[in-house]
Structures are given as structure tokens and as C-alpha cells.
C-alpha positions in Angstrom: 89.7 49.9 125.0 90.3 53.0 122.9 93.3 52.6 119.9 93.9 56.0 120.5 95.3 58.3 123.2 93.1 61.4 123.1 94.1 64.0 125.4 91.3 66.4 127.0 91.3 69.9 128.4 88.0 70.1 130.2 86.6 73.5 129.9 84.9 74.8 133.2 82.5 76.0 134.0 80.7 74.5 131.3 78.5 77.6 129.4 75.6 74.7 128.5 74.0 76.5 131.6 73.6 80.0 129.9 71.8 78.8 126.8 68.7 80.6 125.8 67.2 76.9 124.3 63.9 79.0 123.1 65.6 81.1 121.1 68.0 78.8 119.0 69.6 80.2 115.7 70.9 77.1 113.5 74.2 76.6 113.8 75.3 79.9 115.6 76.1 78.5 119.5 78.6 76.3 119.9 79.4 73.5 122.9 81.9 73.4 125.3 84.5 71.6 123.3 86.3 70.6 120.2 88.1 66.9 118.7 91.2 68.2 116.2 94.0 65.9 115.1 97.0 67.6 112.7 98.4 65.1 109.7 101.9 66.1 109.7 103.0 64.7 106.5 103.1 60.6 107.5 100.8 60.5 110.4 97.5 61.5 112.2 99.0 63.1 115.3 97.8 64.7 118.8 94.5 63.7 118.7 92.9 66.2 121.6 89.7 67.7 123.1 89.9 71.3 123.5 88.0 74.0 124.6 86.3 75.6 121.9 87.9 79.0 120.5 89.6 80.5 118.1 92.5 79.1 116.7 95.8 81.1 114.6 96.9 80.0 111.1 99.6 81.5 109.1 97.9 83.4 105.8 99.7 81.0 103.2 97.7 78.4 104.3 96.8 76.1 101.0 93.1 75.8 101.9 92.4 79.5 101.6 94.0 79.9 98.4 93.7 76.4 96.2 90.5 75.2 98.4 91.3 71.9 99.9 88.2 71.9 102.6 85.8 69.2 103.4 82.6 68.6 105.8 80.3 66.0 107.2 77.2 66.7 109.1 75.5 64.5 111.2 73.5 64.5 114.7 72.7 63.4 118.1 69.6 63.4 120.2 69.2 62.7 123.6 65.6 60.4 124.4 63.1 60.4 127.4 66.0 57.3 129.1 68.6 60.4 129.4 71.0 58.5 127.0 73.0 60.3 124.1 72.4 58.3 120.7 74.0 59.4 117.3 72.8 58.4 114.2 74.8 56.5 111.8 78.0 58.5 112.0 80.4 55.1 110.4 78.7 56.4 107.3 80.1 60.1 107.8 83.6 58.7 108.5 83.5 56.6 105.3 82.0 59.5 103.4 84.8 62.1 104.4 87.4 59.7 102.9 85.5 59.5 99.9 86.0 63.6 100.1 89.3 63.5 100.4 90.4 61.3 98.2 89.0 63.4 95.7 89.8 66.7 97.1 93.9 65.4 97.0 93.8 65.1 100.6 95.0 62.9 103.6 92.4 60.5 104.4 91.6 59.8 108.2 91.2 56.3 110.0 87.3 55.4 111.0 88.2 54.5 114.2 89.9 58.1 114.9 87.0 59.7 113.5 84.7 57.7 115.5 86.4 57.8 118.8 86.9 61.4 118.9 82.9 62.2 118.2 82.4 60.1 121.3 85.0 60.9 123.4 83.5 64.9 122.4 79.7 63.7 122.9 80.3 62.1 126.0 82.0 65.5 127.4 79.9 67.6 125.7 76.2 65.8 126.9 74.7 68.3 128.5 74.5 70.5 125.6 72.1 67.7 123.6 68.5 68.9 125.0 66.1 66.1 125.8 62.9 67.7 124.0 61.0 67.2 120.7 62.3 69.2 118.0 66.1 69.4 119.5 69.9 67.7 118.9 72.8 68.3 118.5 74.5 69.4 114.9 77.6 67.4 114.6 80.3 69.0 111.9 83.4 67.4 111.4 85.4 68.9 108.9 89.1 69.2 107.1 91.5 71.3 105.6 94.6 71.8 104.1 97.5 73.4 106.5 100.1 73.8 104.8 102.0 77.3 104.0 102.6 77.1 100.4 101.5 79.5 97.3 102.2 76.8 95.0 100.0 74.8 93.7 99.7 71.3 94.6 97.9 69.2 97.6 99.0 70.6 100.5 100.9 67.5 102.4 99.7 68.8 106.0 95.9 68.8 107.1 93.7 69.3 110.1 90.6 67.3 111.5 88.2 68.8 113.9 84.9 67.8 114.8 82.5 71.1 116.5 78.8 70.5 117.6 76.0 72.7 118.4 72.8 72.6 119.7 69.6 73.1 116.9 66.3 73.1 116.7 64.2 72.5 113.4 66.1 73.9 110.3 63.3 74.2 108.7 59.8 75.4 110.1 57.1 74.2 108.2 57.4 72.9 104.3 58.9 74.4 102.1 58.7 76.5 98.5 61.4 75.2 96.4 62.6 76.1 92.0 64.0 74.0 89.6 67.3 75.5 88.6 67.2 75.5 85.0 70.5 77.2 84.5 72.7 77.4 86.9 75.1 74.4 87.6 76.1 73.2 90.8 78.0 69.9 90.0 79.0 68.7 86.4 80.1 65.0 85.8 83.4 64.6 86.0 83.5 67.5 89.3 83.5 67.6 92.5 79.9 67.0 92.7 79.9 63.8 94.9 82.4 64.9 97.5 81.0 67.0 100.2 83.6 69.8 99.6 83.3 73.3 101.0 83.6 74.8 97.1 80.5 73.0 96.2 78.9 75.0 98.3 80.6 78.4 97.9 79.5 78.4 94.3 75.9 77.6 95.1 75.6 80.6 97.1 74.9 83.5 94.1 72.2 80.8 92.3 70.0 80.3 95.8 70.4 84.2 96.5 68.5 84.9 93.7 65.5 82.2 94.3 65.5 83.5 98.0 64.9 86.7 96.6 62.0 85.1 94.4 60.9 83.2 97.8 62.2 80.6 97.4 63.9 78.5 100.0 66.0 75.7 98.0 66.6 75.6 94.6 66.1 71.8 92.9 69.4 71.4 91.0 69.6 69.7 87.7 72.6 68.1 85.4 75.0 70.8 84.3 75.0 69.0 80.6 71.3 69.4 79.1 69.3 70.6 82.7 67.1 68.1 82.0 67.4 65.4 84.7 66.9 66.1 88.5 69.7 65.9 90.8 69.6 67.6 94.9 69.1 70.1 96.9 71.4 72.4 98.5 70.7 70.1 101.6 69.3 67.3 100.8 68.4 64.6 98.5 65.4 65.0 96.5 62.0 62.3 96.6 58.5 61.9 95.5 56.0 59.7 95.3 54.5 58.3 91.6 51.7 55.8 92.0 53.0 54.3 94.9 56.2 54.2 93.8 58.9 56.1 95.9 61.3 57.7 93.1 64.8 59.3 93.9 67.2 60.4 91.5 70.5 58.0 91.2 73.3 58.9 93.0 75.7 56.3 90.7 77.1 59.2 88.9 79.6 61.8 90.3 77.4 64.4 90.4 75.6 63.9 93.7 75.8 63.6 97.2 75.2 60.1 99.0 72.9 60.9 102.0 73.0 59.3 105.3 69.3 60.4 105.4 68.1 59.4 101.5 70.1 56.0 102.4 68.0 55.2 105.5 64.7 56.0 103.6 65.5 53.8 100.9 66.1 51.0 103.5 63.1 51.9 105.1 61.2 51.6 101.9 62.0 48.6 101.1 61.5 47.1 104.6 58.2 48.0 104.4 57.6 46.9 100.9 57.3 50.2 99.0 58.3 50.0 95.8 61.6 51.7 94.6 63.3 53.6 91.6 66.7 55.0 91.7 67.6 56.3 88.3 67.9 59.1 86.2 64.5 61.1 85.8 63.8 64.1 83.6 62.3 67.0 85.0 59.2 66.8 82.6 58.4 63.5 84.8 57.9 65.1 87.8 55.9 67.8 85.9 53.9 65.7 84.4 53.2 63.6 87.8 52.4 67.2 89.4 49.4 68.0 86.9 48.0 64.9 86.3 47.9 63.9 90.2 50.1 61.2 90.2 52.6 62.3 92.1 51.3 62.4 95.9 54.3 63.0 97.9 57.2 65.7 97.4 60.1 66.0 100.1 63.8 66.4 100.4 65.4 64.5 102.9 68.8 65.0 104.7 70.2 65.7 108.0 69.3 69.2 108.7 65.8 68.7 108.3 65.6 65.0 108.4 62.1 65.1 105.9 61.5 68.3 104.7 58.3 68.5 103.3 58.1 70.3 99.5 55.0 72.5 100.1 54.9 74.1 96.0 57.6 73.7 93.7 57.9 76.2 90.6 59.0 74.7 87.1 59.7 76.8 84.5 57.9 79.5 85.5 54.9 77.1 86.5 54.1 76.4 90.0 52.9 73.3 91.3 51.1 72.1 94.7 51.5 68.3 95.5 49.0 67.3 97.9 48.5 68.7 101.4 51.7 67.1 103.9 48.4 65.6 106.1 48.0 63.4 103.6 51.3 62.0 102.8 51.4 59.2 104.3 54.8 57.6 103.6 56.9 60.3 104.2 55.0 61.3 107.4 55.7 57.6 108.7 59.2 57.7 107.5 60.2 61.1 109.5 58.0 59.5 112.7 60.2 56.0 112.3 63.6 58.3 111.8 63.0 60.3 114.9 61.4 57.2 117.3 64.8 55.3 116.1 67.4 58.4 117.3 65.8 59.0 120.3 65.2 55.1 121.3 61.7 55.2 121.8 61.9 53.1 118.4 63.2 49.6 118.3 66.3 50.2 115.9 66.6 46.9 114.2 68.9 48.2 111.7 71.4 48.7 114.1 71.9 52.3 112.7 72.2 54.1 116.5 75.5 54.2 118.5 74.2 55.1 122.3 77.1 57.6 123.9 78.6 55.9 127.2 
């Protein structure tokens, strides 16, 4: 029995029918509907599926001017059976409340979150296409409401979950820089939070290597650029000898994947060796030109593996081993997708399947 009264306006007819699923663009069509819940102040409050649309704000609104915005993604995929399953979206809920607390911000009960994505998913099913290479992106998000040019945390906020149907975010691997100067996170920021700023000052950085042809940009610490940290969307890995290495996430600096947490657990399942720690670029460059590192690939949940086809360090590009050959992070994005779409046994118990 649901703890919460969600109301619904059901949108007909439903536009899933008018979807040109050929011709996706990430990220630009949107589903039928939308979850928001208001915090007034004290309480989460008229919790509600609505059509989706546009929506009216008044322009003192405290997240446009001081910046109080947050986001989760995650996704859904629909399997041969016909059933909806979504992939560890707990994590998501608990990660957004990490966001807010350090964003100042009103934090949201899991179960709210967590029915409203499946109240929306079970209205909204149609618009998950049952082929190989589709789901549904899942963005829920927050933001500051109040009207007020002062500056403090605003004391009113809005939730709102939107989906839309994908395909691949990326086709094919990928070319990918080291950022020696630019800074995306420094200790003591933001960095760890999946806040919409992060982002917003990462744009004028990736610009430039997109321009170089690039398509990510490797981040590293905003102190001596030295160590590895992330990606713009995901969580950076290679293999070293058969070990699988990943960058720590213990400090405040970087994100916490859903995706980079699975792989870890999926690792050490299968008895691959692990290292989470710091590492200095000048390992990885080394590992490129003597040979020992095999396997290069970012992980999150836009492109689930993305495979690191060359990576360009300080002026000096390097190309880890064909992606036909890399065994462990093949298996891992074949295990990943047989698990979300339930032709996989999911003994982790990481898939909720949409009633």
C-alpha cells in the first residue's frame, strides 16, 4: 500500500504513438507525464502526476540567481517478457539527499522519491521501447522556489522527476584529453554533489577539447593536476595487469556512480582484482606505453561502458588496445544490460520490475 497520496492527471491521447524511435536525439523528446512535489517550508506537499509542459515561475526565484539546483539520472528498459525494470534507482534517491544537504537544501523522503518514479513509469510504459540499444532516461531533479534576492537557502523547493526515451549516448568509443588546467571540482567544493553548477562551469573547458575532437575531457585535482578524477559523465577505469584501477571517490571531489558502483561489485564477484585510490596521471601514461594497461573506459549511466578508443596526455596520444579485445569491460556492459532487461539472473537484487 502506497504512504503517499499521489494524485494523477492522465494525459490523452498519449503522443508515445507519434515517436519517430529511428531518429532519437538524446534527451530532446519527452513522455507523456511528469512526478513534482512543492516543499512549502515544513513539509513535502501535493505530490502529483501531471502532464508534461511548461510550467510559470516568478523571476526572483532563488535558484536562478544564488544556484540551488540538483539532478539524478538514472534508467529503465523494458526486456523481451514486456515488463518495465529500473535499475537501482534507491541509490539515486539516497544520492539526491547527499546533494542537498550540501547544496542548503530541503532533503526529500526515499519512499516519495521512489513511489513517484513508479507511479510515473507505470503510466508512462509505453514510451520505454522494447529493442537493443533503447530505455528510458530518468531525470529527477530540484530547485530552489523561493522569491527572494537575498542571499541565503531558499526555504521553499520543488521535486520533479521527467523521462525520455534514448538510444545510445555514445556511438562507438570514444577520443577523450586529460585536462591539465582547467578545474572542475576542488576539495572542499561542491564536487561530490551532483549540482547543476558543476556542470555549468564545465561547459567553456569541454568546448574547447570538442573543438580539438575531443569528446570528454578526463578531469584531474584542482590542487597540483596531477591525480585522475572523472569524466563529465562518468567515472573513469582501466585495466593494469589484471588489475581493474578506479580513482577513489572518498574525497569530496567526485561523483559516486550508480554505474562505477555496480562494476566494482561486479569485479569483485568475479574475482578481479581491485584498486580504489588516488592515481597520478603519469600512471596511466606509463601503463599506456609500456602495454600494461589493456582496458580504458568510462562508465556511467548514459553510456553505461563507454569504451576510451585514444586518450591524449599532454600533448601525447595514446591507443589502449582494440575494444575486441577487452575482455572485462566487454563482459561487464553484456552482464549490466542482460541484468536491466531480465534476460540476466539479477542476484544482486539491483532491479525494481514496474507493476
Amino acid at each position: 500500500m502506497s504512504a503517499y497520496s499521489i494524485r494523477t492527471e492522465v494525459k490523452h491521447p498519449s503522443a508515445a504513438s507519434a515517436v519517430d524511435w529511428e531518429n532519437l536525439t538524446f534527451g530532446r523528446t519527452f513522455s507523456d507525464h511528469m512526478f513534482v512535489v512543492d516543499f512549502d517550508g515544513q513539509n513535502w506537499v501535493d505530490p502529483r502526476v501531471v502532464p508534461y509542459g511548461p510550467m510559470s515561475f516568478d523571476p526572483a526565484m532563488s535558484a536562478i540567481h544564488y544556484g540551488q539546483s540538483i539532478f539524478e539520472g538514472l534508467k529503465a528498459y523494458k526486456g523481451a517478457d514486456g515488463k518495465v525494470r529500473v535499475f537501482r534507482p534507491e541509490m539515486n534517491a539516497r544520492r539526491l539527499n547527499h546533494s542537498a544537504t550540501r547544496m542548503c537544501m530541503a532533503t526529500l523522503p526515499e519512499p516519495l522519491f521512489l513511489e513517484g518514479l513508479y507511479k510515473l513509469l507505470a503510466l508512462d510504459s509505453d514510451w520505454v521501447y522494447p529493442a537493443e540499444g533503447y530505455s528510458l532516461y530518468i531525470r529527477p531533479f530540484m530547485f530552489a522556489t523561493e522569491a527572494y534576492l537575498g542571499i541565503k537557502p531558499s526555504d521553499t523547493y520543488r521535486f520533479m522527476i521527467l523521462t525520455s526515451p534514448v538510444k545510445a549516448y555514445y556511438q562507438g568509443a570514444i577520443r577523450v584529453k586529460v585536462e591539465r588546467h582547467y578545474t572542475r571540482a576542488a576539495s572542499g567544493g561542491t564536487g561530490s554533489a551532483k549540482a547543476a553548477g558543476n556542470y555549468a562551469a564545465s561547459l567553456y573547458p569541454a568546448k574547447l577539447a570538442q573543438e580539438q575532437g575531443f569528446r570528454q575531457l578526463i578531469w584531474t585535482d584542482a590542487a597540483s593536476h596531477e591525480y585522475l578524477e572523472e569524466s563529465g559523465t562518468m567515472n573513469l577505469f582501466f585495466m593494469k595487469n589484471g588489475v581493474l584501477h578506479t580513482p577513489t571517490t572518498e574525497s569530496d571531489t567526485i561523483l559516486s556512480g550508480v554505474t562505477r558502483d555496480s562494476i566494482l561489485c561486479l569485479a569483485k564477484s568475479w574475482g578481479v582484482p581491485v584498486e580504489t585510490r588516488r592515481i597520478k596521471v603519469t600512471e596511466l601514461q606509463e601503463g599506456l606505453r609500456d602495454g600494461s594497461v589493456t582496458e580504458l573506459f568510462g562508465a556511467g549511466t548514459a553510456a553505461t561502458i563507454a569504451q576510451i578508443e585514444s586518450i591524449r596526455i599532454d600533448e601525447e596520444d595514446f591507443t589502449p588496445p582494440p575494444v575486441e579485445e577487452r575482455q572485462f569491460s566487454n563482459k561487464v556492459a553484456k552482464t549490466l544490460s542482460g541484468i536491466k532487461t531480465g534476460v540476466l539472473e539479477d542476484s544482486f537484487g539491483w532491479v525494481q520490475t514496474i507493476e
